[in-house]
C-alpha positions in Angstrom: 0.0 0.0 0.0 2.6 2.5 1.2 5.8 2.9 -0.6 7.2 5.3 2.5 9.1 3.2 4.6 10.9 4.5 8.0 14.5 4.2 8.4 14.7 5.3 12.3 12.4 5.7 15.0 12.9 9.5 15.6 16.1 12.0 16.8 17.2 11.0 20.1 20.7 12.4 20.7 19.3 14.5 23.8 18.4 11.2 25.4 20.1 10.0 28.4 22.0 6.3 28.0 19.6 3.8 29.4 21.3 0.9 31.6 22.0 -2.0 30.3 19.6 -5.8 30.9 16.6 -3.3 31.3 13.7 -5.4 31.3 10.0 -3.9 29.6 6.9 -5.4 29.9 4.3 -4.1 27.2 0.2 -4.4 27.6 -1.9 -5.4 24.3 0.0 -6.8 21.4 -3.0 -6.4 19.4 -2.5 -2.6 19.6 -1.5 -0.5 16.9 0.7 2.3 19.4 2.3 -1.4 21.4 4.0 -2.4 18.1 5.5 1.8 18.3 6.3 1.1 21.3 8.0 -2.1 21.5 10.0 -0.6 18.4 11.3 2.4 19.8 12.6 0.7 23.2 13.9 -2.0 21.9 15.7 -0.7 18.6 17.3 1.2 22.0 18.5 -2.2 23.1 15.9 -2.4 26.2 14.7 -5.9 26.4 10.7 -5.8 25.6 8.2 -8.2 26.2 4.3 -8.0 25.5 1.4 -9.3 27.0 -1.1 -11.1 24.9 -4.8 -12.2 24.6 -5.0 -15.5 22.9 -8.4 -14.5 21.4 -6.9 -11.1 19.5 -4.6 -10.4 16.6 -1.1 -10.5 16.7 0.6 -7.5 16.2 4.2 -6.4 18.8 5.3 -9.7 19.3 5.5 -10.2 15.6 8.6 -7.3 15.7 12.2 -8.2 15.6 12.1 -6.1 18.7 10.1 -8.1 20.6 11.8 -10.7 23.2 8.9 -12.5 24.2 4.9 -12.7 24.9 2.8 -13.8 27.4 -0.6 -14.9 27.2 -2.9 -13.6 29.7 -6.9 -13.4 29.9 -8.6 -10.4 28.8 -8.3 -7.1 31.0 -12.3 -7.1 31.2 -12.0 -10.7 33.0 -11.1 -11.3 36.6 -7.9 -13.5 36.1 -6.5 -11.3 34.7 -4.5 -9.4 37.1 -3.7 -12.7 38.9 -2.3 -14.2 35.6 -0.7 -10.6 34.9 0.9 -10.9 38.7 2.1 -14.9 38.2 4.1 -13.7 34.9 5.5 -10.5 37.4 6.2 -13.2 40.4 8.0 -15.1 37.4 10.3 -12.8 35.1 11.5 -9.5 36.6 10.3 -6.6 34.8 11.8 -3.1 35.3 8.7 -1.2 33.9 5.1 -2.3 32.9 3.5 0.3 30.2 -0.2 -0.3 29.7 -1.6 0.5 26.6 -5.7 0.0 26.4 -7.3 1.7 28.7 -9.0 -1.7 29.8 -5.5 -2.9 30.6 -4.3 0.8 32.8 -7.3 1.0 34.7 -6.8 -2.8 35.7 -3.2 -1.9 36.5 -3.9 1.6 38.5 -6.5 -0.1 40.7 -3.9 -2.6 41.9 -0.7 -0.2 41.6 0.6 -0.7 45.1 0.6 -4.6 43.9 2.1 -3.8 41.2 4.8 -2.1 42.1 5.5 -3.7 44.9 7.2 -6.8 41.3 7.7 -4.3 39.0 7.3 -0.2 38.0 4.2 1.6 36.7 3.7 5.1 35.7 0.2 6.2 35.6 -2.1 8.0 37.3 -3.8 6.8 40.2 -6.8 4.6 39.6 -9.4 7.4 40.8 -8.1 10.0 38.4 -7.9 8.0 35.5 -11.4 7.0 36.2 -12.4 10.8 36.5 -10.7 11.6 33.2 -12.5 8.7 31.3 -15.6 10.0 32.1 -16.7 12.6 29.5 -19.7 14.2 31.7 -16.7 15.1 34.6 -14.8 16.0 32.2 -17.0 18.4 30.5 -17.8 20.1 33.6 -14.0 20.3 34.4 -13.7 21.8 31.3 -16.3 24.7 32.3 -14.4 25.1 36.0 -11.0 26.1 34.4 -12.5 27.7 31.1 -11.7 25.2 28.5 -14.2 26.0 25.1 -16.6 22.7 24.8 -19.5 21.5 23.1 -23.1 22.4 23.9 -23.6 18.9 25.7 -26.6 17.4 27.4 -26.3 14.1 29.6 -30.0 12.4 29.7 -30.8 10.0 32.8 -34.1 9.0 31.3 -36.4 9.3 27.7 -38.4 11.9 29.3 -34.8 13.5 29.8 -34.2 13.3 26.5 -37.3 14.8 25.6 -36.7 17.8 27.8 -33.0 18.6 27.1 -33.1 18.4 23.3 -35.3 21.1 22.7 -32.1 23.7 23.4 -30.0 21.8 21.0 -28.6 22.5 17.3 -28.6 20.1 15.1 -27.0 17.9 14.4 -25.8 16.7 17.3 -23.4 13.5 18.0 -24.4 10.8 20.7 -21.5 9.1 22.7 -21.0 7.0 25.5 -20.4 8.6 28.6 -17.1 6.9 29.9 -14.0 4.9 27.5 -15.6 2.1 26.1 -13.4 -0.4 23.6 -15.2 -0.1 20.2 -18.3 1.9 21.0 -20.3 3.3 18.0 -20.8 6.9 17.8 -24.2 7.9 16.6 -25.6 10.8 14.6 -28.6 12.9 14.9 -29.7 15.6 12.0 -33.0 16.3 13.6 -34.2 16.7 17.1 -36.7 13.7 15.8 -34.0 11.7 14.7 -32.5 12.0 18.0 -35.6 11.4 20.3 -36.2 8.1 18.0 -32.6 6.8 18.9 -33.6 7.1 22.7 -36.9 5.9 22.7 -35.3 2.9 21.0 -32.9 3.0 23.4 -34.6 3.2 26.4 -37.4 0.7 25.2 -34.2 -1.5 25.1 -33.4 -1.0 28.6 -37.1 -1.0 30.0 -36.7 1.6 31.8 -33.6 -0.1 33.9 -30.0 0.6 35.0 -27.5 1.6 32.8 -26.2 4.9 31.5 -27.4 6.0 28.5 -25.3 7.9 25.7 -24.4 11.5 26.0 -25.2 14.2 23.3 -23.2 17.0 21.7 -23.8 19.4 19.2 -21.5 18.6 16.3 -18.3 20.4 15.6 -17.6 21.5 12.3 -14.2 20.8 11.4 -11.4 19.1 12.0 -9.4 16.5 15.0 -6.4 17.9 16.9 -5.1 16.2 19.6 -2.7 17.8 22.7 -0.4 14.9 24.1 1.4 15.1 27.1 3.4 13.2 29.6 3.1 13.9 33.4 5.2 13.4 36.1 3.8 13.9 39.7 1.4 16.6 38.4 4.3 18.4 36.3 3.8 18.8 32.9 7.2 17.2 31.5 6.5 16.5 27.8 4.4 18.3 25.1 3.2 17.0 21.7 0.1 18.1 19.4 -1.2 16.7 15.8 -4.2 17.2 13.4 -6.1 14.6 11.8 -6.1 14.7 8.0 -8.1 11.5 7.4 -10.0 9.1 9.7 -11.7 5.8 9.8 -14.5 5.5 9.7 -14.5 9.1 7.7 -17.6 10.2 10.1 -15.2 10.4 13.1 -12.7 7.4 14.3 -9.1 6.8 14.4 -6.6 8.5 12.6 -5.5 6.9 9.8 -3.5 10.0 8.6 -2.2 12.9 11.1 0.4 15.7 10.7 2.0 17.6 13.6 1.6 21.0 14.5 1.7 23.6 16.7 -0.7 25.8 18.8 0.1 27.9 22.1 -4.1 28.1 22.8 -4.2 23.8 22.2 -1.5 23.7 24.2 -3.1 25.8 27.1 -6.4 24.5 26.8 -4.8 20.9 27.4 -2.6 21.6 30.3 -5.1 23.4 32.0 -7.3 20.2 32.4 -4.1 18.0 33.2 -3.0 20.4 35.7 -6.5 20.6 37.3 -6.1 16.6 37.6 -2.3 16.4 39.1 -1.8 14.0 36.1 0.9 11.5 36.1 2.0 9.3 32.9 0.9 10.0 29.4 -2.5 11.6 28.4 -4.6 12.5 25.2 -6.5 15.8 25.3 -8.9 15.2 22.0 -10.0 18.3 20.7 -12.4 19.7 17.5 -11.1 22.5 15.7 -14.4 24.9 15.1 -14.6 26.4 11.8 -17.6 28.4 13.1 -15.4 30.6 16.1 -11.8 29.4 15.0 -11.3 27.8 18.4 -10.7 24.2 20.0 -13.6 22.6 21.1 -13.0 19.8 23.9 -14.2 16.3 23.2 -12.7 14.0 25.8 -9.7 13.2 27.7 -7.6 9.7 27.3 -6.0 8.8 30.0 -4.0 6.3 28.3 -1.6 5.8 25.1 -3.1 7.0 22.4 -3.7 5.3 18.1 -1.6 8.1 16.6 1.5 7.3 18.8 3.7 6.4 15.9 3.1 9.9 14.7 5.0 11.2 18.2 7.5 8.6 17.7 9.0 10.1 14.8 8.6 13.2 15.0 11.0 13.0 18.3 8.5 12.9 21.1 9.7 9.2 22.6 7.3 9.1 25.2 7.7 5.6 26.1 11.6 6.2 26.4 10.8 9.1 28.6 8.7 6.7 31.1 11.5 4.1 31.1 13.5 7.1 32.7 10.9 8.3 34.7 11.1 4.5 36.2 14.6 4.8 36.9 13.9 7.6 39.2 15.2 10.5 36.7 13.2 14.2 37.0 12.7 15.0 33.3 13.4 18.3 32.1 10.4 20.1 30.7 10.2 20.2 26.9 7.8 21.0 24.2 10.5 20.8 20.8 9.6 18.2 18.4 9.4 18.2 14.5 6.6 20.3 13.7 6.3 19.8 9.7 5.9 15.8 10.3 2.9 13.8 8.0 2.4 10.4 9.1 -0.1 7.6 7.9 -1.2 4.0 8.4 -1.8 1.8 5.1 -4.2 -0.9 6.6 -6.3 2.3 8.5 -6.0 3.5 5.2 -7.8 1.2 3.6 -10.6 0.8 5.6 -11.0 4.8 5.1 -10.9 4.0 1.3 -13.6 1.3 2.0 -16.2 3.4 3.4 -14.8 6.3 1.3 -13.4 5.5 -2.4 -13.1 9.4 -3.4 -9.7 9.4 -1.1 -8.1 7.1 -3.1 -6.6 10.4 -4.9 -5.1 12.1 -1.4 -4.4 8.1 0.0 -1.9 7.5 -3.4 -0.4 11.2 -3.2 0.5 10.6 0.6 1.5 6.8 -0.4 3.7 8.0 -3.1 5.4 10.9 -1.4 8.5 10.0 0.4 8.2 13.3 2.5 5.0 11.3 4.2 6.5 8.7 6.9 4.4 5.5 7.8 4.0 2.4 10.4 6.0 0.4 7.7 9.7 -0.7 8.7 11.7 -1.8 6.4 14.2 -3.9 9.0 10.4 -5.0 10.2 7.8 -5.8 8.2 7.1 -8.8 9.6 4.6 -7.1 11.8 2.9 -5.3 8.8 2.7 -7.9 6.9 1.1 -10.1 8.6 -1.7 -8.1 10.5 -4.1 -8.1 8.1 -4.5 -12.2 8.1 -4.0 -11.6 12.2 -6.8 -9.4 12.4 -9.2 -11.6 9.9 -8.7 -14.9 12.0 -9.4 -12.7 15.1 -12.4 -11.4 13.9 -13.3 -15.9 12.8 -12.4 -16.7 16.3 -14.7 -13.8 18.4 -17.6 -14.3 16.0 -17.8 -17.9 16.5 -17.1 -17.5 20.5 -20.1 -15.3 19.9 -22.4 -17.8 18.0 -21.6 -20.6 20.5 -22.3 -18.1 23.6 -25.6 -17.4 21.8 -26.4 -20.9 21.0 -25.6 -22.4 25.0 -28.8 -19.0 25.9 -30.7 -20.5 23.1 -30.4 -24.2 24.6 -30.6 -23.3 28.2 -33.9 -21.0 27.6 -35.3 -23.8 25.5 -34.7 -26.1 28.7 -35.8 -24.0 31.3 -39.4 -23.3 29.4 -39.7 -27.0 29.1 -39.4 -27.7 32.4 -41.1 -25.4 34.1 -43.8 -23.9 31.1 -43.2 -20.9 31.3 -39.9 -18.7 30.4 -37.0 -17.5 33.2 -38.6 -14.3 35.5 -35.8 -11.4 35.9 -35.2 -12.9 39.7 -34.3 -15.8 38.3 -31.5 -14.3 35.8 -30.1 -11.7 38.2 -30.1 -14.9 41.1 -28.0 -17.1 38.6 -30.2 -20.0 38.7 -30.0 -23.1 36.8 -31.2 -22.5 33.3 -32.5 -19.2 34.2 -32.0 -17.0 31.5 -33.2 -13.5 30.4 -32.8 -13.2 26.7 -35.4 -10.1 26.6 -33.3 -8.0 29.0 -36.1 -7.7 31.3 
């Protein structure tokens, strides 16, 4: 897909020499930003591991960089931390970066555990939690006068009703807090919108459960503020533009450029600040065409997709953590390469899916060797073989899926013959035998 391949991993000659027989351990090989990662230490010479869910692609531990993976249940399960703390107990690790936010706020719950084996540097578990939820975060945004969308936060349909009269249309629906894979919606009319949450709430009879939160749309463009934190000091600075996306209605970057802006830059610390931040953070932002101002979206309290991008244009926040580990005080910086344009080919491509009329600016960017991409030529191994990695990922979940659905089927079919009549909500929230609650009642 791309012709642009990278040479080198970024400038660091103002890096500090790194001890030797330093031992990483990296979260989510499935992650786009863990194969960056894993690159950039170990192409260093720092000994890099990955931790690995058996049920997702491959992706880091296919690198030349990689020394070895570990397969451990999903973050979302609870063995997870107890197989994550067996691997600890078993190989020394100097430093544990998390990646998914699944996988930090698994680790920053338990950080006293975990550092008690090994190193972490992230926030504390409350904060990150705070951060991840957009309706704090939009009222933080308000207390230290950060620009942000017109946004409404409906408890109920009858909130909907009431709160969506003020809006302008269109507006975007979200979930509230970081969710792996949520959908975003879209609303063009007020009716469109109140048909989404009567739907919605029909869904959820009435029950638990948070429902979406709704912003007036943006027009314009994605700019991101990244920023690494050490005890509440902002130590690192770094701040892109999204070009392309996938999906094109509002995703991931699949092609970013970096840039510069004093106001992004204030509007983002200003929110970290407020939050005594510690490790890396995202600060996603709109660029308004309407006012010419940032408009806050949420904050990630995590890695972030576009990491790569940071990479090479000579913000080596992972390098900077592995220092932070060895009890260093970084210096306070904010130089990078400001002129860098970065893309992904296989994000590409799923742009071009859902959008063929970008196969003109997806070639140009291909074809110019000015444009850098996530394609090594000392390690294409990884590249190369994510595509087939992802496919058989996707085989393996769907038919988990079918078989999960087909034991509910079975079960429900067994409980109605025995006792006539089908499984009562008691029943299904008690956990008893064959008791269960396909209607979500």
């Amino acid at each position: 897909m791309s012709l642009n391949f990278s040479l080198s991993l970024g400038s660091f000659a103002n890096l500090n020499p790194w001890r030797k027989n330093v031992q990483v351990l990296v979260t989510d090989d499935s992650y786009i930003p863990s194969l960056g990662i894993v690159r950039s230490l170990g192409s260093k010479g720092i000994d890099v591991s990955v931790l690995a869910e058996s049920s997702l692609a491959t992706l880091a531990s296919r690198s030349r960089y990689c020394s070895g993976r570990y397969v451990v249940p999903s973050p979302s399960e609870g063995s997870y931390f107890t197989s994550l703390m067996d691997v600890l107990g078993r190989v020394h690790f100097d430093l544990i970066i998390p990646v998914g936010y699944a996988s930090t706020s698994a680790l920053a719950q338990r950080k006293a555990e975990v550092n008690s084996l090994s190193r972490l540097e992230v926030a504390d578990y409350q904060k990150i939690q705070a951060a991840a939820d957009k309706r704090y975060v939009q009222e933080l945004a308000t207390r230290v006068g950060v620009p942000a969308p017109n946004t409404i936060c409906p408890t109920s349909f009858d909130d909907a009703v009431r709160l969506s009269a003020d809006l302008q249309y269109p507006v975007v629906m979200k979930a509230p807090c970081e969710v792996s894979n949520s959908p975003v919606h879209y609303a063009r009319t007020r009716f469109e919108l109140l048909e989404f949450f009567r739907t919605l709430w029909s869904r959820k009879n009435g029950g638990s459960g948070k429902l979406p939160l709704v912003q007036e749309f943006i027009p314009g463009y994605g700019c991101g503020f990244f920023a690494l934190y050490q005890n509440g000091v902002c130590k690192r600075t770094f701040m892109h533009r999204r070009v392309r996306e996938t999906p094109p209605s509002g995703g991931v970057s699949c092609c970013a450029e970096s840039f510069y802006d004093p106001k992004l830059q204030e509007y983002g610390t200003r929110l970290l600040d407020r939050l005594e931040w510690h490790g890396v953070a995202m600060v996603e932002f709109r660029y308004d065409l309407r006012d010419n101002d940032y408009k806050l979206m949420e904050i990630n309290p995590k890695f972030w997709g576009s990491l790569d991008l940071a990479l090479a244009a000579g913000v080596d926040f992972p390098y900077y953590l592995c220092q932070m580990a060895q009890g260093e005080t970084l210096k306070y910086s904010e130089e990078y390469d400001r002129n860098v344009r970065f893309h992904w080919p296989l994000l590409e491509m799923k742009h071009l899916w859902k959008r063929p009329a970008s196969i003109g600016a997806v070639l140009a960017d291909s074809l110019n060797p000015q444009v850098k991409s996530n394609l090594r030529l000392f390690d294409l191994k990884p590249n190369v073989l994510e595509p087939f990695s992802r496919v058989r990922a996707q085989v393996r979940r769907t038919l988990a899926a079918k078989r999960r659905r087909y034991k509910v089927s079975r079960n429900f079919e067994t409980h109605v013959s025995r006792n006539g009549r089908e499984p009562n909500r008691l029943e299904a929230v008690e956990g008893r035998p064959n008791a269960f609650n396909i209607h979500g009642r």
